[in-house]
N, C-alpha and C positions, 0 to 999 in steps of 0.2 A: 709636652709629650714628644721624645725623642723616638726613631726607629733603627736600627739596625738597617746594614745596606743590605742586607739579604732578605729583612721585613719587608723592606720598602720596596726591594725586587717581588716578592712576592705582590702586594699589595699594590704595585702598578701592571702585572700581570693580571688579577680580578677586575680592575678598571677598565683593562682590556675586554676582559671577557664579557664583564657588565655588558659593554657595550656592543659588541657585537657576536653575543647570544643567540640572538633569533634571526640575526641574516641571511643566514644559509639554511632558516627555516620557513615552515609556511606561518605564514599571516594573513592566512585568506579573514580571521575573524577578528582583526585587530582595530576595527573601527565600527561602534555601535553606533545606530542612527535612529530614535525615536520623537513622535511628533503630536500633542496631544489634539491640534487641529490646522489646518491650514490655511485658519482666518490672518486678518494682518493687527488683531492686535495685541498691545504689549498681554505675556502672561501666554499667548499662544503661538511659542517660538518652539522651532524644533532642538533638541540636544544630538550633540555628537560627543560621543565618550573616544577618542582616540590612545590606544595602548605602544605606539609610538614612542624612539628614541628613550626608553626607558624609564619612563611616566606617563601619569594619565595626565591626558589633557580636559579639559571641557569645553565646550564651546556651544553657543546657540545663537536661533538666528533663522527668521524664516524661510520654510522651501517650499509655502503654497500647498502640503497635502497632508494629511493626517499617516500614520503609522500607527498602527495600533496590535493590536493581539496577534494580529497574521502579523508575523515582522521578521525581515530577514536581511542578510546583505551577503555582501560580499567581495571582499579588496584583493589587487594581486600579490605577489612572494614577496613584497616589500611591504608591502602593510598599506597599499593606497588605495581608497576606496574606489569600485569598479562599479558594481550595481548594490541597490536594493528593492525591497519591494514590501508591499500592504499588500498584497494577493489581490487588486487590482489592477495595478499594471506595472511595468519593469522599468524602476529608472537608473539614470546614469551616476555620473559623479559630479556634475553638473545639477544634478534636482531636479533636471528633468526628464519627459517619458521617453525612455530610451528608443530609437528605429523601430519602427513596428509593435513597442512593448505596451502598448493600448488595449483595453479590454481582455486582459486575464480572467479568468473564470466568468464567461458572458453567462446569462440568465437572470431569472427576474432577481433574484439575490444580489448580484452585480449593480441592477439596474436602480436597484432601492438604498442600497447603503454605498456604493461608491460616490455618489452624487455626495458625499460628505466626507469621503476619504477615507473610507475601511473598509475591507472585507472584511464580515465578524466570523469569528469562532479562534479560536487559540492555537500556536504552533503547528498549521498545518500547510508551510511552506516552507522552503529550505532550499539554498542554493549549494552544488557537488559540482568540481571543478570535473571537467570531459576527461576520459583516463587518455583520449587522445593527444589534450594539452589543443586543440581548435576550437574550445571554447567551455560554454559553462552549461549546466543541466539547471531549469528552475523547476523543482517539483513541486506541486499543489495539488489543490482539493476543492473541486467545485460543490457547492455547498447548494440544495435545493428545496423546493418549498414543494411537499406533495403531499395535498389536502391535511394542511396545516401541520404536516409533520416533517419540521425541518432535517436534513440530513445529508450525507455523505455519499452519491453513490458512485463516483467518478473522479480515480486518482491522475492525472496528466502532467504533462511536462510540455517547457515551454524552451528553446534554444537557442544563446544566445551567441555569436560568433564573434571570437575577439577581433576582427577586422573590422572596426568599426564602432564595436556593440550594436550588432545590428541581431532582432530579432528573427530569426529563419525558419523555424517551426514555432507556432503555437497553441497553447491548448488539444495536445495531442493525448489520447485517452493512452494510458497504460492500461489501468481496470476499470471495468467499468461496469453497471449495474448491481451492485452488491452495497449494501451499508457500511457505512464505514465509521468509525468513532471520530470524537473530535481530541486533540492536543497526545496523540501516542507516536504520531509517524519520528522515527528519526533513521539516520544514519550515519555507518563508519567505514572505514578504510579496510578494504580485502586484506590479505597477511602479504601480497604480494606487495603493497604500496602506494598502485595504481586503482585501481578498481574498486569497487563500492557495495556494500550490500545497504541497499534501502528496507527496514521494518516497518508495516503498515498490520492493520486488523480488520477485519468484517465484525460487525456487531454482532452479536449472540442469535437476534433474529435471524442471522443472514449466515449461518453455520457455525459463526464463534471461530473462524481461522485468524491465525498469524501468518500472515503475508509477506516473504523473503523476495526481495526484487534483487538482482547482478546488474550492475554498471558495469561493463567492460567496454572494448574499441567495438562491440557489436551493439551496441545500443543499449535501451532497458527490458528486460528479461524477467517473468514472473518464474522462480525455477525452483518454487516447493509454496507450498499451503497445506497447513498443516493442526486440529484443532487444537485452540488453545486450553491450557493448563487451570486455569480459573476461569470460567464461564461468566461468571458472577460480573469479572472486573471488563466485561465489554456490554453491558447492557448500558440501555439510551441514558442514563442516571449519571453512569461513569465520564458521559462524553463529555470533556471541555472540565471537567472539574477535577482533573488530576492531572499528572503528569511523567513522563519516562527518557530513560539517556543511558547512553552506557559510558562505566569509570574511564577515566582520563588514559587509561592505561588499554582500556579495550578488551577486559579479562572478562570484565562484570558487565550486566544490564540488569535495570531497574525499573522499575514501573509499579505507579501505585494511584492508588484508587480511595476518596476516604469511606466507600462505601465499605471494600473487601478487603483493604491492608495491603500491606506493600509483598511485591512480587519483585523475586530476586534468582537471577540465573547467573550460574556460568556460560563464559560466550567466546566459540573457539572462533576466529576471523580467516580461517582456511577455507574452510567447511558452513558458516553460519550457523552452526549449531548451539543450538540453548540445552543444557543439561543443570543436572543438580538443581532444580528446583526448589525451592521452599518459601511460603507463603509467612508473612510476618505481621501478626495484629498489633496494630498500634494504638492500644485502645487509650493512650493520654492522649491522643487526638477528635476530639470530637467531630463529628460528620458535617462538612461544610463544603458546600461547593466548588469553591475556590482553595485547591492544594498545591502545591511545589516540591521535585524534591531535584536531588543533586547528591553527587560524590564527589569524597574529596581527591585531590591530585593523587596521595598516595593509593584512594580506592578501599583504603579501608571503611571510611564512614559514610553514610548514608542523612541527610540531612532532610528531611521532612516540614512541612510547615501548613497551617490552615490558616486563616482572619487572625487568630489569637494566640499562638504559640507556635517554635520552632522546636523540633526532638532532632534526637542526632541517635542513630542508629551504627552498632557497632556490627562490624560482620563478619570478625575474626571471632567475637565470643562464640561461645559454646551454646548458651542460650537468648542470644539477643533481644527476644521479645519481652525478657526478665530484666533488660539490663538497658534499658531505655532513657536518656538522660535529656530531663527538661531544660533548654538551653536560655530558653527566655518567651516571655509573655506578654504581648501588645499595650503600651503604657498609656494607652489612648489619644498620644497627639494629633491633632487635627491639624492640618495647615496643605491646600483648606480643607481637604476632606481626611477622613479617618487615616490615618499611617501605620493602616493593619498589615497583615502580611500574607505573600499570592506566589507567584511562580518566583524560580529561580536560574539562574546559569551562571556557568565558569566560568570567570575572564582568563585573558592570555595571563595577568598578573597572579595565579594560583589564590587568589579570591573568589567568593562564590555573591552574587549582586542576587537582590532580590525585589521585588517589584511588590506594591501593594495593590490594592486591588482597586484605584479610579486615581483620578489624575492629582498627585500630588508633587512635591517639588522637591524630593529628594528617590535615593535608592539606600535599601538596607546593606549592610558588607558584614561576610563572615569572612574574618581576614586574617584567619589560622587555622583553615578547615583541617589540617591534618590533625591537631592536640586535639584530644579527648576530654570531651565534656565539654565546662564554662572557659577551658583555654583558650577553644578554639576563635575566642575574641568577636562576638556577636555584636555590631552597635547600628542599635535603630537610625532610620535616617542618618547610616556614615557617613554617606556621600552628597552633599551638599547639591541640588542643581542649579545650575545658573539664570536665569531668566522665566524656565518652562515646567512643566507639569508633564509628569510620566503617566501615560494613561494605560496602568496595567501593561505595560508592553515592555518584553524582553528579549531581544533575537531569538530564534532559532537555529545555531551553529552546530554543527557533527563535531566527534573529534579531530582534529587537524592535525595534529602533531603525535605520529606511532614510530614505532619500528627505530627504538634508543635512542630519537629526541625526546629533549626533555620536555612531558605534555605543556608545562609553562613555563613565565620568568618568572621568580621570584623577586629580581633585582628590580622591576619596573615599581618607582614610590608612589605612593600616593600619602606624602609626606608624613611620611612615619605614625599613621593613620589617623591623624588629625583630618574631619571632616568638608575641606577648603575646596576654592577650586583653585586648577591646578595649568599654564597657557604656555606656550612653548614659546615663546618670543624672546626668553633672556640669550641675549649673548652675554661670553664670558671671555675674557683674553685678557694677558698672553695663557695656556690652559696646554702646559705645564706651565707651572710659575714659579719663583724661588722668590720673589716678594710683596709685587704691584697686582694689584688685580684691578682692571677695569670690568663694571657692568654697564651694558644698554638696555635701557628700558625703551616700551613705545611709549607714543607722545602722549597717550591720556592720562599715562603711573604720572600723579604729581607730585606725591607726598610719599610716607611708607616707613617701615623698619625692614632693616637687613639683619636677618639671624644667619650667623654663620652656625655651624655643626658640624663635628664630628663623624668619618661614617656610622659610628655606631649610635647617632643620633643624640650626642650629644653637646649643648648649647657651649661655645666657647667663648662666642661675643657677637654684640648684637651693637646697633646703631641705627640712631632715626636720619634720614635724609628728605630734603626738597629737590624734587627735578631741576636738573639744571643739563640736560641733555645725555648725563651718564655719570656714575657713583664710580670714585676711585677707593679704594680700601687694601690692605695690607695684609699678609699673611707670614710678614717676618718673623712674628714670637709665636707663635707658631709651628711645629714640628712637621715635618715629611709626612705626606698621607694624604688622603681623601677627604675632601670637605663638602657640607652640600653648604651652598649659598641659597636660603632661601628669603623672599622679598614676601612681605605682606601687607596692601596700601586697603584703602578704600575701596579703588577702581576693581585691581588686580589682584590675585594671590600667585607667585609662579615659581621654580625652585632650579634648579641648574648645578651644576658638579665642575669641581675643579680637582685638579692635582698640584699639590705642593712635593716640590722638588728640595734639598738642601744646594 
């Protein structure tokens, strides 16, 4: 495979870009951190999904505390992890309780399930970077027990200042006395860049409002409430067993319920405004507690799922509730519990990860949400986990990336969706090469094959090796272009990129 020197100009120009894509972007959501408990032993390790230097990595390995359904983080403009949190308490990048970040949402709720490392109920904390740039916003939801009727009435925020990570305020009420749902709060980016509009809801009992907060350099602001458009999709039924987000793009919001069907606005980010309304039955979804849904990068489809099936909703048709496309159906694998299927989110990689509903040891990947239909490339447990068990738990990240970046990478592999795991330790040199490639491995790869590939993923030549401190190999027959090197042992799976030169 020869190149043209003006291919090859172009084609080390995309190498380029591959690589330094998202630098001059935010990455506050580039590092996922879930934990299915924070015992010490094997099987209860926590995972780190890292979207990093242009692949995903995996990694686990214990941090002493569970993560579960409240689950949130959040790293700085370079993509390194700063905090997260279990809506318990606020930790560092270190794993542990950040300055002052002890006892998030105190009450007997706190008092009863922290003691094991969760705060229960689903997506309702979420880390917003301060429009002042002094620090970071952690909003939550204290959850309380009144006369046996569990519920929402107190939204707060918690502040954590980058000098330090030190906590400065916490558990500060924003609203408070009013019910609130469980799994609908999210938020995105004002049209200015800066600033933040937070969506929250009062349950039906509690007037059935939608709730618009402003994040500005003036703090947090309740600044409309307003009743909502489906009544139906905030009663106590609805709470914790649905889910809402708005398109990667920030045109759209979503939200859906499997009692009342999916609810779909226009959403202007100057203003906050929700318009064009229209309610969409999905009735190949059967009514189950546990739902997810998600949009694609380009924003056109809409992806839905309950225990047993994933639908993909189109929202450019004319009649979408007609044109509903079954994408796939729960094949019943166990390992070790059911690998049905629960909430979902975007990765920085223009993938949509999907979580099932108790601790198993992988995640779902739709890993062409934009093609319509079965394109879109649905595969059950795609993602292999390492060591741990995902217990229902999928961050909660805003959109991060508006205003003509691009909402993701597409260039980040996750080797050409082969289900592996994936560890950043390969070095590569000299990278550009015009023949010798050396690789380093760490000291546990003993054995292994080395597939080399084409950028377009395809296999040119492969070789088994023994450690012996570093694999030399050749790219002289070989033509000018982009190769990945990827290594696949026992220990390790892990993939690395070079450029051939003539």
């Amino acid at each position: 495979m020869q190149y043209s020197r003006r291919t090859l100009f172009i084609i080390l120009v995309l190498w380029i870009v591959s690589t330094v894509f998202v630098k001059g972007q935010d990455k506050y959501d580039y590092i996922w951190l879930f934990s299915n408990n924070g015992g010490p032993a094997e099987g209860n390790e926590a995972t780190l999904l890292d979207f990093n230097d242009g692949k995903l990595t995996i990694d686990s390995f214990n941090i002493g505390n569970e993560i579960g359904l409240n689950n949130t983080s959040f790293s700085n403009d370079q993509g390194e992890l700063l905090l997260y949190s279990n809506a318990c308490a606020i930790y560092d990048s270190t794993f542990q309780i950040a300055d002052n970040g002890h006892d998030i949402n105190p009450g007997e709720i706190h008092d009863i399930w922290c003691q094991y490392g969760e705060y229960p109920s689903n997506a309702n904390s979420i880390f917003l970077k301060d429009p002042t740039g002094e620090g970071v916003y952690f909003i939550h939801k204290n959850k309380v027990n009144l006369l046996n009727d569990i519920t929402f009435p107190d939204l707060m925020y918690s502040y954590i200042d980058y000098s330090g990570l030190v906590v400065t305020q916490k558990n500060v009420k924003i609203d408070s006395i009013r019910y609130k749902p469980s799994g609908y709060m999210e938020a995105i980016r004002h049209s200015n860049g800066l600033d933040w509009w937070l969506i929250d809801y009062t349950e039906t009992v509690d007037s059935g409002y939608v709730l618009k907060f402003l994040i500005d350099s003036a703090g947090i602001a309740l600044v409309e409430e307003s009743k909502y458009e489906n009544q139906s999709s905030l009663e106590s039924r609805c709470s914790g067993g649905g889910q809402a987000c708005f398109s990667p793009d920030g045109g759209k919001y979503v939200k859906f319920c499997p009692y009342t069907g999916l609810d779909v606005f226009d959403f202007d980010r100057s203003t906050c405004e929700f318009s064009n309304y229209r309610n969409i039955s999905v009735s190949q979804i059967p009514v189950d507690f546990f739902s997810g849904v998600a949009i694609s990068p380009n924003g056109r489809f809409v992806y839905i799922s309950n225990r047993t099936l994933l639908v993909q909703v189109d929202l450019i048709s004319d009649n979408p509730a007609d044109e509903i496309i079954l994408i796939d159906t729960y094949d019943g694998f166990i390992d070790p519990f059911p690998t049905n299927f629960s909430y979902m989110q975007i990765g920085p990689d223009c993938r949509i990860y999907m979580t099932s509903t108790n601790g198993v040891r992988s995640l779902h990947v739709i890993n062409n949400p934009d093609e319509k239909g079965v394109a879109c490339n649905f595969v059950q447990r795609g993602l292999k986990l390492r060591d741990s068990n995902n217990p229902a738990s999928i961050p909660n990240h805003p959109v991060f990336r508006l205003d003509g970046d691009a909402v993701c990478d597409p260039t980040i592999t996750n080797v050409f969706d082969i289900p592996i795991e994936i560890v950043h330790d390969l070095d590569i040199y000299p990278n550009p090469t015009s023949d010798a490639v050396t690789l380093s491995f760490p000291d546990e790869l003993r054995q292994g094959i080395l597939y080399i590939r084409s950028w377009d993923g395809q296999l040119v030549d492969q070789q088994s090796f023994t450690y012996a401190g570093s694999l030399q190999t050749s790219l002289a027959e070989h033509g000018a272009g982009i190769y990945i090197m990827e290594v696949v042992s026992k220990e390790r799976h892990f993939v690395g990129r070079v450029v051939k030169v003539e």
